[in-house]
LUMNUZA-84934 format. One record per residue: y, x, z of N, C-alpha, C, O in turn. Coordinates in steps of 0.001 Angstrom, whole numbers, plus 500000, padded with zeros to 6 digits. Each point is the difference from the previous one (the first is absolute). Layout:
LUMNUZA-84934
YXZYXZYXZYXZ ...
end
This chain:
LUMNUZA-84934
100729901679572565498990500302501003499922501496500255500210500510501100 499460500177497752500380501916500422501036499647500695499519499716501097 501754500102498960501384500665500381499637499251501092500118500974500744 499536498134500026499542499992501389499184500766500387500416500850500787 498627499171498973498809501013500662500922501528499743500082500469501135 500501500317498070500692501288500378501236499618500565500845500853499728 499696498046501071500851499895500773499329499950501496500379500478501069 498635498859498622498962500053501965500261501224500260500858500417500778 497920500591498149499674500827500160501190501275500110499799500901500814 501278499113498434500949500366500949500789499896501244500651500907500517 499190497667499976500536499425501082498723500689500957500225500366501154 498632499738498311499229500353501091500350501984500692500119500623501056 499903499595497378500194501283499770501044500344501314499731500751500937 501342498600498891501400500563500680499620499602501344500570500699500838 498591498335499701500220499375501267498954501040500965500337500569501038 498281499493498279499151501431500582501063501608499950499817500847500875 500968499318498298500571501194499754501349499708501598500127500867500865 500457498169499158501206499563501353498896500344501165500045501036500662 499075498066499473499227499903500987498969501551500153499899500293501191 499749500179498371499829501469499937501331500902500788500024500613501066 500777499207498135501074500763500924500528499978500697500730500969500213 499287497690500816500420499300500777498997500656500824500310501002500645 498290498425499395498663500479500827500173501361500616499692500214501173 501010501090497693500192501577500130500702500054500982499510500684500899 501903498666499415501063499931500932499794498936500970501034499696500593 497884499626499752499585499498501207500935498506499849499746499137500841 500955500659498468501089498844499734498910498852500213498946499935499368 501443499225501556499161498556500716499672499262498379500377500417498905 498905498524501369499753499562498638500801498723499720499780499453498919 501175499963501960500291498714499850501796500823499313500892499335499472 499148502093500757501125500098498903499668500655498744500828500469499219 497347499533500572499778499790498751500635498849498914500374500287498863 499670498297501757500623499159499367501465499998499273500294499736498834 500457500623502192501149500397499361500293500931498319501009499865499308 498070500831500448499599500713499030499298498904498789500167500052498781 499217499216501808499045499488499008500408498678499663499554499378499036 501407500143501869500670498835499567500667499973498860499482499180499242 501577501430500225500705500367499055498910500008499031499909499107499158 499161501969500924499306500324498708499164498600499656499640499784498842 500128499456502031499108499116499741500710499212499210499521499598498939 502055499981501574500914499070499096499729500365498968499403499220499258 500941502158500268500492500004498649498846500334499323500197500666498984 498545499042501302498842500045499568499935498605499456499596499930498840 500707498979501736499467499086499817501322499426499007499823499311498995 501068500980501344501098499407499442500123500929498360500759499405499235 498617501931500140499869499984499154498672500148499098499805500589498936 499476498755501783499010498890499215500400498911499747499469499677498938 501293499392501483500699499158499952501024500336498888500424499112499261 499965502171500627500896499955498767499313499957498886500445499575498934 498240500940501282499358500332498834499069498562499371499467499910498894 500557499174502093499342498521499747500238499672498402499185500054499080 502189499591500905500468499666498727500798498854499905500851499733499151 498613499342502240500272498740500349501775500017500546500397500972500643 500690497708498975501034500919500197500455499881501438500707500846500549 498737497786500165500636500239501764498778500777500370500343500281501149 498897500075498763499137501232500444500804501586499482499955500953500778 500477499127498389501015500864499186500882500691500777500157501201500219 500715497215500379501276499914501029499783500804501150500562501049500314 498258498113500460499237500267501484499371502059499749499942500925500810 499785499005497981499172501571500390501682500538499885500188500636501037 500813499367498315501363500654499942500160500083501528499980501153500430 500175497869500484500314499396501276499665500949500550500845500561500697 497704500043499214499459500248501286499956501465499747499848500700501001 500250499862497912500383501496499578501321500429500441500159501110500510 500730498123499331501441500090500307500131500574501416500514501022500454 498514497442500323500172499964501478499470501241500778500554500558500947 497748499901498207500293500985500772500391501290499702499541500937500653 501153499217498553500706501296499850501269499628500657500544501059500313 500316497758500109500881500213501124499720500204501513500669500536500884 497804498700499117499281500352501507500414500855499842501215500159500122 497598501209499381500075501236500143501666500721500509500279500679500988 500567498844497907501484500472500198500718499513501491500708500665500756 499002498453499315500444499543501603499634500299501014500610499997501070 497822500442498582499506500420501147500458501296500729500104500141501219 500267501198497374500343500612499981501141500655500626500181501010500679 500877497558498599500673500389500537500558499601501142501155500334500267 497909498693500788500152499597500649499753501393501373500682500309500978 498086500204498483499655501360501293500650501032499613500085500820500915 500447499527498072501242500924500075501148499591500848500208500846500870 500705498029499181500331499837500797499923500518501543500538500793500772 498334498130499153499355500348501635499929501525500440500178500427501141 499628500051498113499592501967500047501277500244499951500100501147500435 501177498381499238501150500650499750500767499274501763500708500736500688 499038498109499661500421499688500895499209500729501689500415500246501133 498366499850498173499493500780501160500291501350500703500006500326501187 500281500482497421500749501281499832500900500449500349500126501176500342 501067497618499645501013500497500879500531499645501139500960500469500611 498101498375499702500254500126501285499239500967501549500283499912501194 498591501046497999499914500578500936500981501665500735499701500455501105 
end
């Protein structure tokens, strides 16, 4: 029960701290999500590791995994785009 409640409360922590800096740079709020999606996975998915239970075990591995490849894909998905944009002007 602690290790949930200082997992909210970090999940909350990080999502006011995105959304704060997002707010500074005028950034719309619906690509707040993009930011908070990821964190939310692997919020939930390692509580889920921390259950104890073992397909709850599996599922929090799952969703930690997943979004640290979001993140990576996403990544490197707009690099791309920034590299293709680049030279063609």
């Amino acid at each position: 029960m602690e290790t949930q409640l200082v997992l909210l409360v970090a999940f909350s922590a990080y999502a006011i701290i995105i959304y704060a800096l997002t707010r500074k740079f005028k950034v719309h709020a619906r690509y707040v999500s993009v930011f908070l999606v990821p964190l939310s996975f692997f919020t939930l998915g390692y509580q889920l590791r921390l259950s104890g239970i073992s397909k709850s075990v599996d599922l929090g591995f799952f969703l930690t995994d997943s979004s640290y490849l979001f993140v990576y894909v996403l990544f490197a998905f707009f690099l791309l785009l920034g590299q293709l944009k680049y030279w063609k002007k």
